[in-house]
VMD Tcl script that draws the C-alpha trace (Angstrom):
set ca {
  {95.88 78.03 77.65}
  {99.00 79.35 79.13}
  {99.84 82.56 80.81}
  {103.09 83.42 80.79}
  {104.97 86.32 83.06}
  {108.11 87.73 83.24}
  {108.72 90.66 85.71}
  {111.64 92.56 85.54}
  {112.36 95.72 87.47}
  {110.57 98.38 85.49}
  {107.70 96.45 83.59}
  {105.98 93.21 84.12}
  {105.29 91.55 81.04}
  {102.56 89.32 79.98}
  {101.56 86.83 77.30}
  {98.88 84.26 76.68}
  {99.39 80.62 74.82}
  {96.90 78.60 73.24}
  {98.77 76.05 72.39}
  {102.08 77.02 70.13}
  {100.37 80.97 69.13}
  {100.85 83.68 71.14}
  {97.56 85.22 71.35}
  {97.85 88.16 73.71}
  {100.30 90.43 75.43}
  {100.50 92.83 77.85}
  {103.14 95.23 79.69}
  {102.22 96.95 82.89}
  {104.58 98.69 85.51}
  {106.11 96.88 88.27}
  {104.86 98.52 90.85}
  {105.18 97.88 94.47}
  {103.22 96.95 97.39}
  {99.94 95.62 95.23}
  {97.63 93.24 96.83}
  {97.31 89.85 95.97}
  {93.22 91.22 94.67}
  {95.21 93.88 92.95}
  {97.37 91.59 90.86}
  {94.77 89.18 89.89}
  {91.50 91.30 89.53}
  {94.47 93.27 87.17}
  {95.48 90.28 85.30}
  {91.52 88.89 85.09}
  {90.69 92.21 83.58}
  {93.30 92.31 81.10}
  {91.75 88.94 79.49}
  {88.23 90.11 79.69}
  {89.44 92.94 77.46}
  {90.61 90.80 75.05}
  {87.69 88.58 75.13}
  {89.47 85.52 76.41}
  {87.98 83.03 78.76}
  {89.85 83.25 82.22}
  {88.95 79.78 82.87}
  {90.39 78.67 79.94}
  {94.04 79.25 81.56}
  {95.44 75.98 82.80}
  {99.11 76.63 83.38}
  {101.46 79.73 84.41}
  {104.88 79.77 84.40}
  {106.55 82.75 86.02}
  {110.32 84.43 85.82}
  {110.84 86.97 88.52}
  {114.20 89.41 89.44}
  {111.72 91.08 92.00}
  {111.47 88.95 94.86}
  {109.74 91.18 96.64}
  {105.96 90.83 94.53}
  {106.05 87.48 94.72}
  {104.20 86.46 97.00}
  {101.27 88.84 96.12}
  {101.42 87.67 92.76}
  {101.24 83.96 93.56}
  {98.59 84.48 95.76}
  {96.99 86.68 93.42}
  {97.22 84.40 90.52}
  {95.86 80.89 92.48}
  {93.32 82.90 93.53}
  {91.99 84.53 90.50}
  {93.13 81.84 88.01}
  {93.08 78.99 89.83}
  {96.23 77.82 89.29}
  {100.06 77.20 91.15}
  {102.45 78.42 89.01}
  {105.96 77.32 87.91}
  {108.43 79.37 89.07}
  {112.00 79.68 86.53}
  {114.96 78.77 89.18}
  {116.68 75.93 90.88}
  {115.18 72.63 90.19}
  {113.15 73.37 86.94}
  {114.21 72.00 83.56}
  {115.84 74.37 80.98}
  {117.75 72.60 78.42}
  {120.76 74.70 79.37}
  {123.70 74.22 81.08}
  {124.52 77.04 83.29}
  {128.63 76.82 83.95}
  {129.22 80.49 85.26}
  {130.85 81.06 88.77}
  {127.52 80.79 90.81}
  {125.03 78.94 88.83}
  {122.14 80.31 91.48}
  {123.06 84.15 91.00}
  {121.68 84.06 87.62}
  {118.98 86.04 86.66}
  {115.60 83.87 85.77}
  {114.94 86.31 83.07}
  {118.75 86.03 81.63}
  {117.96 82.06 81.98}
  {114.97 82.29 80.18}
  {116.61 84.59 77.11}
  {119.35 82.20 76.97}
  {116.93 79.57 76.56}
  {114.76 80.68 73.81}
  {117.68 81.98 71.65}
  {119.25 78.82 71.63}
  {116.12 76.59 71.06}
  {115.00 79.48 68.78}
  {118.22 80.64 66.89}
  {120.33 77.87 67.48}
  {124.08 78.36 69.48}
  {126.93 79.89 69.66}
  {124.79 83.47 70.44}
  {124.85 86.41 72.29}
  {121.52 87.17 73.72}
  {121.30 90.76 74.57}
  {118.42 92.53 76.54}
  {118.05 95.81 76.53}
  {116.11 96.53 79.61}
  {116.48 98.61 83.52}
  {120.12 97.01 83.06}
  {121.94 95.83 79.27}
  {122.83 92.16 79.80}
  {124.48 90.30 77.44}
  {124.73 86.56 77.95}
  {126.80 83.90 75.39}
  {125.62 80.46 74.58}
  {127.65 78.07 72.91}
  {127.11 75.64 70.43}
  {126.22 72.68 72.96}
  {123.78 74.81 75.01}
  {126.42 75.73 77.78}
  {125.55 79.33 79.58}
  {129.44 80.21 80.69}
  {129.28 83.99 80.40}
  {127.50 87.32 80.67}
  {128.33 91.09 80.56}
  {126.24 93.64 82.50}
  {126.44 97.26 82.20}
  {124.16 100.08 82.73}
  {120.89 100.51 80.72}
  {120.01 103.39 78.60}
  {117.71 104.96 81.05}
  {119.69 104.16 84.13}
  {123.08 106.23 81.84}
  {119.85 108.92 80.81}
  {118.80 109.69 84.59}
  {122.45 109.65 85.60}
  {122.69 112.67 83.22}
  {119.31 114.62 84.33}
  {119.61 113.66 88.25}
  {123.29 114.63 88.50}
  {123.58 117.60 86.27}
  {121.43 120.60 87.40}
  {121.10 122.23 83.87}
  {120.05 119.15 82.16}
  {116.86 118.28 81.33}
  {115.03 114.88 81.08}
  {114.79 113.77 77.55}
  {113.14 111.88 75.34}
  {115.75 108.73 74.35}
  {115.77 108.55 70.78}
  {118.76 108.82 67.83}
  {119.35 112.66 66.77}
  {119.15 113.89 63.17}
  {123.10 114.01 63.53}
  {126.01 113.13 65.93}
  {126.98 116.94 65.27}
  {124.40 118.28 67.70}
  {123.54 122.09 67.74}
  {121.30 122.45 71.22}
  {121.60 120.70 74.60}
  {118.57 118.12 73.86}
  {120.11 116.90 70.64}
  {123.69 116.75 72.47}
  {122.14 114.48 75.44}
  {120.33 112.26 72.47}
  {123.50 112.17 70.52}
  {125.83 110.98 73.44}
  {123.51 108.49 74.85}
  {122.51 106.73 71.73}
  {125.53 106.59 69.42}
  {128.00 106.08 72.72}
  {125.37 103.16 73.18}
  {125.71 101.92 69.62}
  {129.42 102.20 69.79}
  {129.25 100.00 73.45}
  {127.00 97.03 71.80}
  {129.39 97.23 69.05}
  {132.45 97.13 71.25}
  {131.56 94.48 73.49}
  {129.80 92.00 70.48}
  {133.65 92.12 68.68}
  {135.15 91.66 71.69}
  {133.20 88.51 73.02}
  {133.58 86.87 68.88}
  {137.02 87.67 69.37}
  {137.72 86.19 72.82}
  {135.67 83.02 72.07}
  {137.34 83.02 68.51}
  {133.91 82.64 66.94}
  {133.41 85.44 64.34}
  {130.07 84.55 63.10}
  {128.76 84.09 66.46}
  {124.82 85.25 66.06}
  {123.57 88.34 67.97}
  {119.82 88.06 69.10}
  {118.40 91.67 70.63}
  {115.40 91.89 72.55}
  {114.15 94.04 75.21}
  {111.90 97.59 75.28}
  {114.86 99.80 74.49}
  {116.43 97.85 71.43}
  {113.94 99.05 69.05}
  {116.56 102.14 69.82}
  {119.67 100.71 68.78}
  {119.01 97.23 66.43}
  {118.08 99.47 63.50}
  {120.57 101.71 63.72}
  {123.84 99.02 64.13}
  {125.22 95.65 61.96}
  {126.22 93.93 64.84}
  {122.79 93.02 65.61}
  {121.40 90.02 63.73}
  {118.07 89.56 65.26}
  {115.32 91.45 67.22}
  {113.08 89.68 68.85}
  {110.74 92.12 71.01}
  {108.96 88.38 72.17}
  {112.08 86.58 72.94}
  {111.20 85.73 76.57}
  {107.61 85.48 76.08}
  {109.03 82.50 74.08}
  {111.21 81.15 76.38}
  {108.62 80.79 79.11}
  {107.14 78.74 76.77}
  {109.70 76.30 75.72}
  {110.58 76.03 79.98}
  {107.34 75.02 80.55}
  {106.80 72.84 77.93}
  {110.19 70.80 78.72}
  {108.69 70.56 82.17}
  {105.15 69.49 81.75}
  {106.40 66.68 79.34}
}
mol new
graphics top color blue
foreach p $ca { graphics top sphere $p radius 0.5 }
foreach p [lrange $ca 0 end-1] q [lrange $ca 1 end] { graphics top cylinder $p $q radius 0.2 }
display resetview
């Protein structure tokens, strides 16, 4: 079995492998300090719940943008599951070819999106992930990674609205009945998620028309695109397990 682990700056995600089936995920906050007991008496629990053998776990293959839990969560995991993970950065296999500015500022979890779209989906793509920030990351045809757009995510634009604006009140983010809002909650829903449709929208027909590739796919993933996919065309795909998947395909190309 294979435990998989991506950990992004609000959530860390989870997901366990036997063989080519996904047979259990889990989100839980990233949170910080935890113990290296806290992470892996966590993580143990979690598969006792489900009824899965612990022991059974042979591999783990980790992508991280929080440097700072690591070494807990290492420790935590050799010690509870008795294993040394993989680790998604310099030096392990991908398939891709990254050809950006600074190959080594690139995010694992923007690596490992890339990754499973393509081997998934197929290229040219945009990958976009709808998470903390909105990334939005272009593979071409021949697996090359050569560029990415980041710009604020929806919660990051929501708080911005609450924090700085002392009659505003923290809201729940989700599309309004109409654009033509009639009370200050349905005004704050209205801006944030059709101004958000219209940016996806924007930025998709701007990439197709930069790269001169108008039926580029679009592949979504990400906790907040459940918000927006539905609700736009320029979306082809969702695919709420996208880097679950990719985790998988990295550390299959580099146990073989």
């Amino acid at each position: 079995m294979l435990l998989v682990i991506d950990i992004g700056n609000t959530n860390i995600v989870l997901g366990a492998y036997e063989e080519d089936k996904l047979v259990a995920n889990w989100r839980m906050t990233t949170k910080t300090p935890r113990t290296s007991d806290e992470y892996g008496l966590f993580m143990y629990n979690l598969f006792l719940h489900k009824g899965i053998d612990v022991n059974e776990v042979k591999d783990v293959i980790i992508a991280s943008v929080v440097p700072n839990i690591m070494y807990s969560l290492v420790n935590g995991i050799i010690k509870y599951f008795k294993t040394t993970p993989i680790i998604v950065g310099p030096g392990v296999k991908t398939g891709i070819n990254i050809r950006t500015d600074n190959p080594k500022e690139v995010g694992a979890d923007r690596i490992v999106n890339i990754v499973s779209a393509y081997y998934t989906y197929g290229g040219p793509a945009i990958v976009i992930d709808f998470g903390t920030a909105t990334t939005y990351d272009i593979v071409t045809e021949d697996g090359i990674f050569n560029a990415a757009i980041t710009s604020p995510g929806l919660k990051i634009s929501a708080n911005a609205l609450w924090q700085k604006a002392a009659k505003l009140p923290e809201i729940e983010i989700k599309k309004p009945k109409t654009i033509l809002a009639k009370n200050t909650i349905t005004s704050m829903q209205a801006g944030l998620v059709y101004g958000y449709i219209g940016q996806v929208e924007y930025i998709v027909k701007k990439v197709k028309e930069e790269m001169n590739l108008p039926d580029m796919k679009v592949v979504a993933t990400g906790g907040l695109a459940k918000v927006i996919y539905k609700e736009t065309n320029a979306i082809d795909v969702y695919d709420p397990m996208l880097t679950l998947k990719g985790l998988k395909i990295i550390h299959d190309k580099n146990k073989n």
